[in-house]
C-alpha positions as CSV (number, residue, x, y, z in Angstrom):
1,X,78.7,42.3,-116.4
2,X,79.3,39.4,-118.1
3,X,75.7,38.9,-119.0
4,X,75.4,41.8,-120.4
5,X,78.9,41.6,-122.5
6,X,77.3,38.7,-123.7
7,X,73.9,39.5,-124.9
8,X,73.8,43.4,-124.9
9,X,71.9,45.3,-122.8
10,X,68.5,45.0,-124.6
11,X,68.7,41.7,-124.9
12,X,69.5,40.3,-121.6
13,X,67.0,39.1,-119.3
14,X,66.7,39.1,-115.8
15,X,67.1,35.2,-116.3
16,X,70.5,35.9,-117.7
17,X,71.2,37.9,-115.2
18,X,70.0,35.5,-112.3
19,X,72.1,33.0,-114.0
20,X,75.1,34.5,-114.5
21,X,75.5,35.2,-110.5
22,X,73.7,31.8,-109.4
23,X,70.1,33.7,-108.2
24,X,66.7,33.4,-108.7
25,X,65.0,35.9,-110.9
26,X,63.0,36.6,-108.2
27,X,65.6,37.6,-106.2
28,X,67.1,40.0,-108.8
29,X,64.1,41.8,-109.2
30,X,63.4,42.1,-105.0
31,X,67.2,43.6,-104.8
32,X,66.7,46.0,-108.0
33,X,63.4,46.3,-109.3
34,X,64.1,46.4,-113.1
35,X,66.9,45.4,-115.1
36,X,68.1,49.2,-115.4
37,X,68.5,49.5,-111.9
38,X,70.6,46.5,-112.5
39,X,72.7,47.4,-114.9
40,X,73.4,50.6,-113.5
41,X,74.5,49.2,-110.1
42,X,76.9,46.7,-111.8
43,X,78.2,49.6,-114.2
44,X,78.7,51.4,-110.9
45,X,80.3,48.8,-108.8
46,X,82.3,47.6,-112.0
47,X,83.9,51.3,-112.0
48,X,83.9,51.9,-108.5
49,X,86.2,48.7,-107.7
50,X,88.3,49.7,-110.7
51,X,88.8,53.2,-109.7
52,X,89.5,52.8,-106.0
53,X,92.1,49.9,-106.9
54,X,94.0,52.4,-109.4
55,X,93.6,55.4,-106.5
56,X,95.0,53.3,-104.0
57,X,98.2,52.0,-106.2
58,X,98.8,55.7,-106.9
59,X,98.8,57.0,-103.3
60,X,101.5,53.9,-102.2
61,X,104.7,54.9,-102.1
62,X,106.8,51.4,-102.0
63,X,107.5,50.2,-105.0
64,X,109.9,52.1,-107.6
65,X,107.7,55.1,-109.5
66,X,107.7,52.9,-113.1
67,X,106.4,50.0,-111.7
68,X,103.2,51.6,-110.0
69,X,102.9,53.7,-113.2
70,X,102.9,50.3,-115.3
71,X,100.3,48.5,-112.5
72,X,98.1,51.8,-112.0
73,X,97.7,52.0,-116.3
74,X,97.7,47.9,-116.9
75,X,95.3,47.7,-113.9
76,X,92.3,50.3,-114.3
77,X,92.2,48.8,-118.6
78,X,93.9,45.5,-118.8
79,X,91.4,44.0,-116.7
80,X,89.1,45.1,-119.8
81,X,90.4,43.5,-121.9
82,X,88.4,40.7,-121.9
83,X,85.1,42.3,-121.7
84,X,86.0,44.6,-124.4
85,X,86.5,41.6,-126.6
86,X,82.8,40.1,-125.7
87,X,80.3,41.0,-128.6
88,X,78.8,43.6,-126.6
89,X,81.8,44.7,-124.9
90,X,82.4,48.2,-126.4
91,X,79.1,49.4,-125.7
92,X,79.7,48.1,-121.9
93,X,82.9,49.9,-121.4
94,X,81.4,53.0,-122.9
95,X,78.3,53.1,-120.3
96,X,80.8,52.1,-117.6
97,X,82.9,55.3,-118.6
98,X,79.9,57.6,-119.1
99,X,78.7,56.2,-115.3
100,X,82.9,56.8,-113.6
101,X,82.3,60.2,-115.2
102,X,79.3,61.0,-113.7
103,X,80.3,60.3,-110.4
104,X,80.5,63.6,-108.3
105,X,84.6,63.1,-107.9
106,X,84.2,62.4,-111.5
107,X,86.1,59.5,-111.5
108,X,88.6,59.5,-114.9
109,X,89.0,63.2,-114.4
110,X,90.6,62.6,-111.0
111,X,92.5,59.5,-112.5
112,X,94.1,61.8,-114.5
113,X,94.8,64.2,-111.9
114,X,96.1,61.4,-109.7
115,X,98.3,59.9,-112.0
116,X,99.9,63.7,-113.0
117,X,100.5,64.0,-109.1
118,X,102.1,60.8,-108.9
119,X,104.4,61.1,-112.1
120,X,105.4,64.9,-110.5
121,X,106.0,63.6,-107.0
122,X,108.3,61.2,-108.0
123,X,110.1,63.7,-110.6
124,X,109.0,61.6,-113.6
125,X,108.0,65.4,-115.0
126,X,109.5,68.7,-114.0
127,X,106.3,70.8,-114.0
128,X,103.3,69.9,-113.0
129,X,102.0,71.2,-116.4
130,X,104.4,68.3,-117.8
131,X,103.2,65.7,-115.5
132,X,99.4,66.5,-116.3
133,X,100.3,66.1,-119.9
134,X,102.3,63.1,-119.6
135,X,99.3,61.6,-117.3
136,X,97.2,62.8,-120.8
137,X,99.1,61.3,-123.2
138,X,99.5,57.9,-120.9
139,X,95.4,57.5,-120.4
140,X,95.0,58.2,-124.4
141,X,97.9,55.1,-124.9
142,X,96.2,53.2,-122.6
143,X,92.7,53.6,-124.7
144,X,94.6,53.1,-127.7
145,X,95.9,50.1,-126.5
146,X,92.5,48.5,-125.2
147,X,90.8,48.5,-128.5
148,X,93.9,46.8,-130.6
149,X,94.7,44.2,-127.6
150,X,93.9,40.8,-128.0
151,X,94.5,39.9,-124.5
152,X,95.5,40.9,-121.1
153,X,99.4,39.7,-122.1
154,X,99.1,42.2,-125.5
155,X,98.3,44.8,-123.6
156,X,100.6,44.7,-120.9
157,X,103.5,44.3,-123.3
158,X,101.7,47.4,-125.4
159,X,101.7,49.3,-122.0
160,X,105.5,48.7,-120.9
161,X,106.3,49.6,-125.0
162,X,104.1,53.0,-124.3
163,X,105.9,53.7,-121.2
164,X,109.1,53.4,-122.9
165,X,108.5,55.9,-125.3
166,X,107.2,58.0,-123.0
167,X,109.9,57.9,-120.4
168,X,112.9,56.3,-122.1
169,X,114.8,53.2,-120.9
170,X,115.2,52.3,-117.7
């Protein structure tokens, strides 16, 4: 991924690529052919890992409700941050979305649902209307707050400020 933030898809190489994960080119092209099949795997395994972190914070049940909200919504952007800062970033993150989307379990579409669930099983919303739209309006901050963050830090502080006016004071 990095390679690719860096240089754009078009214009990275499979010696980039090779580099940037300490390989041969050679051995790139054995394990995927071409540099699509690259980039789609690491688009994939990029929003896989992402995903299946954030699904797994929503389904524990031992920290208090806010906290997991705060990790589950810092957690599947804030690690973004950084790549969506890289020159080619945006374009990344938009692929990588397009590919989580695609998925059969449509990935963002059952973040959402997830995150509604969670929010109405631990009566953060009286409805489960309520809670889908609060889990809405929370994944639209979160976007928001990705594209104005200048760093992990920012965005955390711009997700606990979100959360706030969302669900009060603590």
């Amino acid at each position: 991924m990095t390679a690719f933030a860096q240089y754009g898809f078009r214009k990275t190489s499979m010696e980039d690529i090779a580099r940037a994960v300490g390989l041969s080119r050679q051995s790139i092209y054995k394990k995927f052919g071409s540099k699509d099949a690259c980039y789609a795997w690491a688009l994939r395994a990029y929003t896989e890992a992402l995903y299946q972190h954030v699904f797994a914070l929503l389904d524990q049940a031992e920290n208090a409700p806010m906290a997991v909200v705060e990790t589950a919504l810092i957690s599947v952007v804030g690690d973004s941050v950084e790549l969506a800062e890289s020159r080619h970033g945006s374009e990344l993150l938009e692929d990588a979305l397009a590919v989580a989307s695609a998925q059969p379990e449509n990935w963002p579409s059952l973040y959402a649902q997830k995150l509604g669930a969670f929010i109405l099983r631990h009566d953060l919303a009286a409805t489960p209307e309520r809670a889908q739209d609060l889990a809405h309006i929370l994944i639209t901050a979160t976007r928001g707050a990705l594209v104005v963050a200048s760093s992990r830090e920012a965005f955390a502080r711009d997700i606990r400020r979100i959360l706030r006016g969302v669900f009060g004071d603590p």
